[in-house]
C-alpha positions as semicolon CSV with decimal commas, in nm:
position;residue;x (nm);y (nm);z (nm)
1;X;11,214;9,009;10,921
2;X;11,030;9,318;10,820
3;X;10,722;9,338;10,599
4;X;10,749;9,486;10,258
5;X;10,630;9,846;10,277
6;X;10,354;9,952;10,009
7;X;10,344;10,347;9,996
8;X;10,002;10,463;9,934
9;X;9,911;10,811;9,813
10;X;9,584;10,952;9,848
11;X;9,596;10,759;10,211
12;X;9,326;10,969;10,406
13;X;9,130;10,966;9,996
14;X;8,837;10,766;9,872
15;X;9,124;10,531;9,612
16;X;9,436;10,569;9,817
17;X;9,184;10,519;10,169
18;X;9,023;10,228;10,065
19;X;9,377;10,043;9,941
20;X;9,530;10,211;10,301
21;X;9,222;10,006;10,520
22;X;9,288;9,674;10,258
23;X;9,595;9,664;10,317
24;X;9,570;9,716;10,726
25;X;9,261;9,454;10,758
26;X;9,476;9,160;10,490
27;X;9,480;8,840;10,749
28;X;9,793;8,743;10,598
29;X;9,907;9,133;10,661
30;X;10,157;9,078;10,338
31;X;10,267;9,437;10,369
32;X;10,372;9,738;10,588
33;X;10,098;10,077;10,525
34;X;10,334;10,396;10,457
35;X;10,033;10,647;10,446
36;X;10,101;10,970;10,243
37;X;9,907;11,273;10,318
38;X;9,924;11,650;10,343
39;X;9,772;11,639;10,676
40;X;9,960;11,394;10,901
41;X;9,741;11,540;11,217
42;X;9,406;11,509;11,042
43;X;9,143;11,312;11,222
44;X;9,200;11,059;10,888
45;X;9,546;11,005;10,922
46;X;9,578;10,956;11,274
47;X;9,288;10,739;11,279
48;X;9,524;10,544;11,033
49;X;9,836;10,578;11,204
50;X;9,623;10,407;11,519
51;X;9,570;10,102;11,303
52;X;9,949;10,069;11,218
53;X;10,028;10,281;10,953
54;X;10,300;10,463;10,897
55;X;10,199;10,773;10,804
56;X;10,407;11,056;10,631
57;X;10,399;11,397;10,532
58;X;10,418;11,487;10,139
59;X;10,312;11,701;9,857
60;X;10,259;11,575;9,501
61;X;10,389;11,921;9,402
62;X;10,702;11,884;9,576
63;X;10,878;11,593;9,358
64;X;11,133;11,542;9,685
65;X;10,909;11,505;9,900
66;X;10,728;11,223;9,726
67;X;11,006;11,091;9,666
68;X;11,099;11,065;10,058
69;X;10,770;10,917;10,106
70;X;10,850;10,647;9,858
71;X;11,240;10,562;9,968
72;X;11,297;10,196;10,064
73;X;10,933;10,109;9,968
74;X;10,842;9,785;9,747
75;X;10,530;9,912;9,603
76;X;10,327;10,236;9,594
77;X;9,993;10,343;9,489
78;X;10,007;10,633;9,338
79;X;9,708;10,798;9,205
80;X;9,617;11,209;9,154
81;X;9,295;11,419;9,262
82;X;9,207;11,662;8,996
83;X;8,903;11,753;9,111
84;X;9,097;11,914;9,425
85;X;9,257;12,170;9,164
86;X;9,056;12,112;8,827
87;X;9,372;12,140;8,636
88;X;9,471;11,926;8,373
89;X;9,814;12,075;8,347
90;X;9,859;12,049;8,681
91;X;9,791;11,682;8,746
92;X;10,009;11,638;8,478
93;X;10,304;11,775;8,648
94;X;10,206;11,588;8,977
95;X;10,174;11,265;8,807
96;X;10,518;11,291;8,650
97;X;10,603;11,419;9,006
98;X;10,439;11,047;9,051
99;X;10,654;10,878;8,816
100;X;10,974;10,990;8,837
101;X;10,996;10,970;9,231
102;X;10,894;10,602;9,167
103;X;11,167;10,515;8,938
104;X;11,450;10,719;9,146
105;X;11,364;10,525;9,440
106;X;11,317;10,189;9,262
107;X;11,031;10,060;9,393
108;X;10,968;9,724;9,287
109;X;10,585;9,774;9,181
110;X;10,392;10,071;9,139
111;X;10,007;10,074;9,039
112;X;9,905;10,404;8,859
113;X;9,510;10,450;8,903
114;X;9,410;10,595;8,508
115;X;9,146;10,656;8,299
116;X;9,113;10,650;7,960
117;X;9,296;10,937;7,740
118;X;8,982;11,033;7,534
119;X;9,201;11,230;7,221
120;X;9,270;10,857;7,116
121;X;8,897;10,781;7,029
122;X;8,868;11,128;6,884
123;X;9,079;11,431;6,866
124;X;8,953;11,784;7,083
125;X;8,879;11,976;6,760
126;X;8,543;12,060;6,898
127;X;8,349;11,851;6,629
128;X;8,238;11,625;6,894
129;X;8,211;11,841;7,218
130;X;8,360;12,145;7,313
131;X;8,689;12,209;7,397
132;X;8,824;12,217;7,748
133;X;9,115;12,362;7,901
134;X;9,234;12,446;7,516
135;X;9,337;12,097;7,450
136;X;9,092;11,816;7,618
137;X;8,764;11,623;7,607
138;X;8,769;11,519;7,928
139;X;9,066;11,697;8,145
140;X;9,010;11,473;8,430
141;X;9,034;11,158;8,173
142;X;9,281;11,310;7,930
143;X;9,555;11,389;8,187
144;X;9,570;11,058;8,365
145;X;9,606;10,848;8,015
146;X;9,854;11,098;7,894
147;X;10,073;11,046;8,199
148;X;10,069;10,679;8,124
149;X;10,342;10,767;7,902
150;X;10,588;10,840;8,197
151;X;10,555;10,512;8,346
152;X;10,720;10,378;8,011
153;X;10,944;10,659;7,959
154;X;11,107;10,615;8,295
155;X;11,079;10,261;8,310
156;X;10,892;10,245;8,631
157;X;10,754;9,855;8,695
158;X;10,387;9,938;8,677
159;X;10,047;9,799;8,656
160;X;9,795;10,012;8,500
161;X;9,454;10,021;8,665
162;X;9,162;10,190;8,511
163;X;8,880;10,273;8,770
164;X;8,501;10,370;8,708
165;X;8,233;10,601;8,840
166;X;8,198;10,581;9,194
167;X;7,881;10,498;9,350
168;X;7,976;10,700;9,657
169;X;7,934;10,992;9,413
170;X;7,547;10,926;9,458
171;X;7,620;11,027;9,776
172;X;7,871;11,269;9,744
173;X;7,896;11,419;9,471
174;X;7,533;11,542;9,382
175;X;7,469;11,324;9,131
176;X;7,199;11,106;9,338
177;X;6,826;11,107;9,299
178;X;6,654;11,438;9,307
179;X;6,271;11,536;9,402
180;X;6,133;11,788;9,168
181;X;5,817;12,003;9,203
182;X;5,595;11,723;9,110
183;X;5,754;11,506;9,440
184;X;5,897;11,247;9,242
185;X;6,243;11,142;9,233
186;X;6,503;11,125;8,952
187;X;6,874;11,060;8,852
188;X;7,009;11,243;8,559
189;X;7,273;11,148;8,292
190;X;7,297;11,208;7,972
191;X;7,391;10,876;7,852
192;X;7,064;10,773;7,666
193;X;7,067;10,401;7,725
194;X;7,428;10,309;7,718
195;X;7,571;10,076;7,997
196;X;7,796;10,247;8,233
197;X;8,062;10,094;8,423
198;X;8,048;10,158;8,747
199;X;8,191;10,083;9,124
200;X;8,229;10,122;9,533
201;X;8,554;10,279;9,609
202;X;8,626;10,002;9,859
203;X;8,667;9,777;9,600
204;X;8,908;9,982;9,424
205;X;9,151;9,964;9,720
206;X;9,047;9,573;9,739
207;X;9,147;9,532;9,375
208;X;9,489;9,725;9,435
209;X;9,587;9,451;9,731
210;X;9,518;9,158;9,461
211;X;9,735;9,345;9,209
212;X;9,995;9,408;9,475
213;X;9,967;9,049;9,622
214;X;9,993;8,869;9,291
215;X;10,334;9,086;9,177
216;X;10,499;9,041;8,904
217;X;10,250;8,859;8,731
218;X;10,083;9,195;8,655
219;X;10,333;9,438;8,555
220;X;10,331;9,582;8,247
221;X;9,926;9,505;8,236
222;X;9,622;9,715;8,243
223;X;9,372;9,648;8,438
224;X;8,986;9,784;8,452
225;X;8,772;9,732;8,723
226;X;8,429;9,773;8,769
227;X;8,103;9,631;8,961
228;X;7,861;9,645;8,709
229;X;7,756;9,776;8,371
230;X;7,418;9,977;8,424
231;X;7,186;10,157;8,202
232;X;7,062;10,448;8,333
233;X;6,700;10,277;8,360
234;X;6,843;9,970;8,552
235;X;7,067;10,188;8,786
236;X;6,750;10,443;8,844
237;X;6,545;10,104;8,963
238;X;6,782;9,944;9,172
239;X;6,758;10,271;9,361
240;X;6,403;10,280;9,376
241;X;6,402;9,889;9,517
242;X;6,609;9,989;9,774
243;X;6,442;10,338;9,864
244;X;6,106;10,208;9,857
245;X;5,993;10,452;9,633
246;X;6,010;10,518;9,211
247;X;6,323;10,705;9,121
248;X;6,290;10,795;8,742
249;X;6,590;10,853;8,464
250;X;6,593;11,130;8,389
251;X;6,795;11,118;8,030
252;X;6,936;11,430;7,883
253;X;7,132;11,541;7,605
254;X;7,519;11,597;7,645
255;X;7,418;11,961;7,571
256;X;7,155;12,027;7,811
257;X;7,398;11,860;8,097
258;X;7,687;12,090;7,975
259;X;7,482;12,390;8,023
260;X;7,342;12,282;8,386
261;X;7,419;12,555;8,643
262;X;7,683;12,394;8,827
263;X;8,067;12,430;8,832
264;X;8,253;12,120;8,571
265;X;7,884;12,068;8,441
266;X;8,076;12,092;8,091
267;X;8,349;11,851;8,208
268;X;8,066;11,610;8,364
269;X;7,879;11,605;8,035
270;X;8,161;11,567;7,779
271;X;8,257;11,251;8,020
272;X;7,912;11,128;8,015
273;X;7,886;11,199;7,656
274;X;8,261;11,019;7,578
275;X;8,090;10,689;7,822
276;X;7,757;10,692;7,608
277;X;8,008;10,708;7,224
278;X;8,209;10,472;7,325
279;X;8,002;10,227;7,525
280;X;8,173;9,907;7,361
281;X;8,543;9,950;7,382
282;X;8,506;10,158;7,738
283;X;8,273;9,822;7,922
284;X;8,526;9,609;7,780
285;X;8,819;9,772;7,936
286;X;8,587;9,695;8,266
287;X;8,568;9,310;8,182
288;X;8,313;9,220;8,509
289;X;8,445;8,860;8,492
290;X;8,814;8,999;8,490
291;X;8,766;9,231;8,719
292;X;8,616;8,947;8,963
293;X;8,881;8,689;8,931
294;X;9,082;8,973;9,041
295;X;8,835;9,070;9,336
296;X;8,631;8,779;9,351
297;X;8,363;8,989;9,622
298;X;8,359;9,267;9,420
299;X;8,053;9,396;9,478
300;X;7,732;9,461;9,247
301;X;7,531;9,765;9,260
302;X;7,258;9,607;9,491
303;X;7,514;9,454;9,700
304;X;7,651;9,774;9,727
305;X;7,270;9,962;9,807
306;X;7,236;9,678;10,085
307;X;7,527;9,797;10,294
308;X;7,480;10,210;10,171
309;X;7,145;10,306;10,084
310;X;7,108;10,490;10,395
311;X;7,415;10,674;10,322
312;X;7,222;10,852;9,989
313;X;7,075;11,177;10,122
314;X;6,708;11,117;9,995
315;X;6,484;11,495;10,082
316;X;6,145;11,403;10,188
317;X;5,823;11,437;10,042
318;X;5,615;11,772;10,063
């Protein structure tokens, strides 16, 4: 009898990747890997497709071909990449692509990876940050928790699961420590001393497998997942434990980060600045106990610096 076939988007991706390996290295292998991707002869995919995937050519701007890739599947993972485009509009439009490809082909279980939709702590009339994209806080937030609505609209079985800051971004992404004239090293957020959720993607795609292997139980819920809460002072000196040198936070305002010379500097620092205002309600989205009966070996952040601290590109002292 043939394995139930999860469809996972974002396959040769940090969210969709890690759920693509989970799901390929489960003992019990519960499920069959359908791997989407834009690049079926990529060095990614194939390296998937040699560990048993299935993998499949599609385009989250072409609604038929997603919804080929999901056709005869029991569960997909379906998540967007705005940073690929930096359009809020457009990951919009991909995410319905998302949603209504899921319910025409009637999978059984979908899990949407969100954020939070920051107009419903406070509206983008610019009295609290500027105004992006003429409507949004956060685009990269805003669009995900608006699509939520789709899910509902088209009554697509779905578990909602809110992710957090990667610490691959450390890596990355630029945002890990930093040696400045005086040879010291520093991380910079403008968070003051709020506690930020944050986690390793591999335990994203770890956490999807749960959701998927537990069913029914979880649709309809939504789910946040994170490894730890940190401080910008505590994440700073578990870095510097496991670098062997100080690494300093540095803590700016949301204004100064906004105006740092970098392209989405004013995205970064409205999120950072929407993390820091709502520090209560957005931790306890990321329940750490929740999240671990999920994931019970989810991993904290010097769990995670034990396996990847050589990974963080560290320049050397004059």
């Amino acid at each position: 009898m043939s394995k139930p076939v999860i469809t996972v988007f974002g396959a040769t991706g940090a969210q969709g990747g890690g759920l693509a390996r989970a799901l390929l290295a489960d003992p019990g292998r519960h499920f069959a890997v359908r791997a989407v991707t834009r690049k079926p002869e990529g060095a990614a995919a194939l390296e998937l497709k040699r560990a048993g995937a299935e993998v499949v050519l599609a385009d989250l701007d072409d609604g038929c071909s997603v919804q080929r890739a999901m056709e005869g599947a029991y569960g997909a993972f379906l998540v967007t990449n705005f940073w690929e485009h930096q359009s809020a509009q457009k990951e919009l439009i991909q995410a319905h692509n998302l949603a209504a490809a899921a319910a025409q082909a009637g999978v059984h279980h979908a899990v949407w990876s969100t954020l939070e939709d920051t107009r419903d702590s406070f509206p983008a009339d610019g009295t609290r940050m500027p105004v992006l994209q003429d409507q949004y806080n956060v685009p990269h937030f805003d669009a995900k928790g608006a699509a939520n609505r789709f899910f509902a609209q088209l009554r697509v079985p779905v578990t909602f699961l809110y992710t957090s800051g990667y610490w691959e971004n450390l890596i990355h992404f630029g945002m890990g420590p930093q040696r400045g004239p005086d040879g010291n090293l520093s991380v910079t957020f403008a968070t003051a001393e709020a506690r930020i959720p944050w986690i390793g993607v591999e335990d994203i795609g770890l956490s999807a497998l749960e959701i998927f292997l537990r069913g029914d139980a979880l649709i309809g819920e939504s789910i946040g997942i994170a490894g730890d809460h940190l401080t910008g002072s505590e994440l700073a000196a578990h870095l510097g434990t496991a670098l062997g040198e100080p690494v300093h936070y540095n803590a700016v305002s949301a204004d100064v980060f906004r105006a740092f010379a970098f392209p989405g500097a004013d995205e970064i620092g409205n999120m950072w600045q929407f993390k820091r205002d709502t520090e209560a309600a957005y931790c306890a989205r990321r329940d750490l106990s929740r999240a671990r009966a999920l994931h019970p070996a989810m991993a904290d952040f010097r769990t995670w610096l034990g396996a990847n601290k050589a990974r963080i590109p560290v320049s050397k002292a004059a």
